[in-house]
N, C-alpha and C positions, 0 to 999 in steps of 0.2 A: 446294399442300402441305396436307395435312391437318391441323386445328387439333391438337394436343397435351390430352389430358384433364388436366387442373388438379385436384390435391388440394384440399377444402372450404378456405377461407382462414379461415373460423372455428377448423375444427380445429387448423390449421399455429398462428395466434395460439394457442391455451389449451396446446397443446406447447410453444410455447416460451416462455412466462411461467410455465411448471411449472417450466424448466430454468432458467432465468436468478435465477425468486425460490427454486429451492431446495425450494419447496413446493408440492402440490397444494391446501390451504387457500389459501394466500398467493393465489396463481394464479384461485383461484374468486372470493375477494371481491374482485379487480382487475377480475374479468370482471361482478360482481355475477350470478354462477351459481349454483345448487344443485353442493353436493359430485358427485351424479349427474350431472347436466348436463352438466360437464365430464367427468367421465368417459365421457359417451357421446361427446365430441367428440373425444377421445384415441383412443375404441374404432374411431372413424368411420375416422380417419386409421390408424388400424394395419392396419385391413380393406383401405383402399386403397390402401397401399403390402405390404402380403403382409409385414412383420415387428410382433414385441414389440417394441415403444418401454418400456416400463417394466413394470418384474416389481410384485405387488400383491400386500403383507402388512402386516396390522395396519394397516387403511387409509391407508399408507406407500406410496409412491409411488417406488421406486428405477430412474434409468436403466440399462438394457441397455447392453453393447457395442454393439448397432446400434440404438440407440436415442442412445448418445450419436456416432455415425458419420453417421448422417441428420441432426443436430444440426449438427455441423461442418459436414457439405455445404449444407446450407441456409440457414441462420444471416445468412452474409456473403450472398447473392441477395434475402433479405428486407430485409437490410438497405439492399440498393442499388434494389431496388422502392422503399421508403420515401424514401427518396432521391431519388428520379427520379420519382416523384411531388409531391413536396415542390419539386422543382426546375422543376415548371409550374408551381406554385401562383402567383396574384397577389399572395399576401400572404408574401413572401421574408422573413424576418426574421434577424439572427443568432442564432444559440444562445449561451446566455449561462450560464457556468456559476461559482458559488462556488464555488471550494476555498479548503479551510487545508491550511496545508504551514507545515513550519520552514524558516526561510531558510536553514541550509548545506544541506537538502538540495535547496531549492528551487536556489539558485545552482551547486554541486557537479553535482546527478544530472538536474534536469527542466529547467532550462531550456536544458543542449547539447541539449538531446531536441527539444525544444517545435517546429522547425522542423517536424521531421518530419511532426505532428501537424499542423503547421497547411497543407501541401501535401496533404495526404487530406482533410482536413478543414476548406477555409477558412472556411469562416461559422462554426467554434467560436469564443468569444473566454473566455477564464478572467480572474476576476475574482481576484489572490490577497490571500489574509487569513494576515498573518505575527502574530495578534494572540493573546494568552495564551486559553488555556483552548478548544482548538480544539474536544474531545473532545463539551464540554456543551455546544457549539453546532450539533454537523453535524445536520441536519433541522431547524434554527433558522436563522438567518442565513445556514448553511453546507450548503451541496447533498452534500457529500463532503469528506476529509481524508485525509494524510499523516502519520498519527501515530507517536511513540516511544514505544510503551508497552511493558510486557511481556508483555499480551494486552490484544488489546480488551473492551470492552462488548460480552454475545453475544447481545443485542438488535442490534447493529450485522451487517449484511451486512460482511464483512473478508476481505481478502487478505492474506498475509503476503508484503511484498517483498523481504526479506534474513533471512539469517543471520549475527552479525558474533562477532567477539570484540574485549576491551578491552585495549588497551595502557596505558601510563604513556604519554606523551607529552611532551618539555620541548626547552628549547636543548641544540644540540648541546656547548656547553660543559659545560654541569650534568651532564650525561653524563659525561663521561671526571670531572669533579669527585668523583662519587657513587659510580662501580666497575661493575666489572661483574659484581658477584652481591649481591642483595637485603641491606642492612644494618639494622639498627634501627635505630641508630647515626645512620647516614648520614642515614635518611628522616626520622626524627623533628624534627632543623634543616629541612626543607622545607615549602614551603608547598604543599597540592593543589587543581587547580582542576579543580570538579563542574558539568557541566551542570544543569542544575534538571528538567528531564525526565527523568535520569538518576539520582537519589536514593541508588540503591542501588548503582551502579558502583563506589566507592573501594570499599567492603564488600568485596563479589566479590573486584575484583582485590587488596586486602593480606591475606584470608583465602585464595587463593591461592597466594600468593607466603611462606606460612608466617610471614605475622606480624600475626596475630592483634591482639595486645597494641597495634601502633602507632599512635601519637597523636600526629600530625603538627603542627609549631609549629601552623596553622593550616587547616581546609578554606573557602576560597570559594568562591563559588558563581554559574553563569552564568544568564541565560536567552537567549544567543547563544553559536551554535556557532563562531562565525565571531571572534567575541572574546575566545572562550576561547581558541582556537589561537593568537590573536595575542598574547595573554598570554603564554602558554608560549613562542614565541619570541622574548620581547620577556625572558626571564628572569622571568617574574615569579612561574612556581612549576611544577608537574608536574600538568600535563592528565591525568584519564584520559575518555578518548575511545576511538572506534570506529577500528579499522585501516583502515576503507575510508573516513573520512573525512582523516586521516591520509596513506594516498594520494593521494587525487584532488586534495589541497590541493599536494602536490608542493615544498613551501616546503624547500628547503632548510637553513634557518635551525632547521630541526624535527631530532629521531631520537627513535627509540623507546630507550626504556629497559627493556634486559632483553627481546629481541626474539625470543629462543629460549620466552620463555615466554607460553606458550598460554593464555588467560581467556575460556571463554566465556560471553558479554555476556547480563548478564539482560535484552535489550531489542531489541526488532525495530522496524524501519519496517512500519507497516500502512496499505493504502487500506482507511477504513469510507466506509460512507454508511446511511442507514435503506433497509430491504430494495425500499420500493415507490418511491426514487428511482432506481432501476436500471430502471423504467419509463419517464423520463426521456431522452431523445435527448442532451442534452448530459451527463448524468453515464454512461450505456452509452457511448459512444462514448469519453469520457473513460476511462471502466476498463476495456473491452477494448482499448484503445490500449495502456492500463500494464500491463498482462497479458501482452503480446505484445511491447511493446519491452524487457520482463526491465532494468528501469531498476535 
């Protein structure tokens, strides 16, 4: 059988650190190339595959539709090269990756998941940091994070993993106690309970709900997701929290208050990491895993 001609493997690498960092700067100083340099190694591969990989303006670097279609088919075969190279290697090691994550979403959304991940990928091992201030540490102690913010740092490489909206959340007694249509009245005796990453949620939802004015006996405040809910069903005041945590908690002892009304949540879950740890085996492998299992 006749050998198969192989695309330059120099070029295949600076394509696809163009596409993973985002940038063709980012991409050169990983390679420590001249801006040209790599562009001849771009030019090389699109001469020997017969298409434009990326349109060139304003020394702006944007993928093509078949630029991002050779990406896709490719991508996962480099991947499992590195792989299977690495897999004769004598020096086997684990890959060892920090994240921070918040514990309800670590316990709720990643860890039903994690099996998955570790069947594709057993040598990863994730180190987790449930500890405050995940944000100013990721590229410090932290390889990558699971943040709550309502945008990241756009120094940070980011993904947005959700969309949510925010409920009241309390016992189902305080419920039927309260009504079922918004009171001042009523809210004002209550006590509300705010996650501490979430600042600005009670705001949202009672400027919402058309009461501005309200000034609840008391707001306290969480840095567990996970204790906060247990507050609210334990009576001890009205959560507002996220509807899909709310869900996945499943606790019966819980309802939402006022569940016809819609809030949407000044706050998303984000995977960051700094741009050139995505050159990293254990944080790529970690973020096209969360990419793709739509956690």
């Amino acid at each position: 059988m006749p050998t198969r001609r192989l695309p330059p493997l120099r070029a295949l690498e600076a394509f696809v650190r163009i596409v993973r960092l985002g940038s063709a700067r980012a991409a050169a100083e990983e390679l420590a190339l001249s801006p040209s340099a790599l562009s001849r190694r771009v030019a090389n591969l699109e001469e020997f595959i017969g298409k434009k990989l990326f349109t060139r303006a304003h020394q702006a670097m944007q993928l093509t539709d078949d630029g991002r279609a050779f990406y896709d088919a490719v991508s996962p075969h480099l991947e499992a090269l590195a792989t299977a190279v690495e897999d004769q290697s004598e020096n086997l090691t684990l890959w060892r990756l920090h994240l921070g994550v918040l514990p309800l979403f670590g316990s709720q959304r990643l860890f039903p998941r994690l099996a998955e991940l570790r069947k594709l990928h057993p040598r990863l091992h994730i180190d987790m940091d449930t500890g405050p201030h995940l944000e100013t540490r990721v590229g410090d102690t932290l390889d990558c994070a699971i943040l709550l913010v309502r945008e990241p740092d756009p120094g940070f490489h980011s993904f947005r993993l959700d969309h949510n909206r925010v409920y009241a959340i309390c016992a189902r007694d305080l419920t039927e106690e309260i009504g079922e249509e918004p009171s001042m009245e009523a809210l004002s005796r209550q006590t509300f309970l705010v996650h501490q990453e979430m600042p600005e949620s009670f705001g949202a939802w009672r400027n919402a709900m058309g009461l501005n004015g309200l000034e609840p006996a008391a707001v306290d405040h969480f840095d567990s997701g996970q204790l906060l809910l247990e507050a609210a069903a334990q009576g001890l005041g009205i959560a507002i929290m996220h509807d899909d945590h709310f869900r996945r908690a499943g606790d019966r002892r819980l309802a939402l208050l006022y569940p016809e009304r819609e809030v949407e949540s000044p706050y998303s879950y984000w995977f960051v990491c700094r741009p050139k740890a995505l050159e990293t085996r254990p944080v790529r492998i970690f973020y096209e895993w969360l990419v793709h299992a739509g956690l």
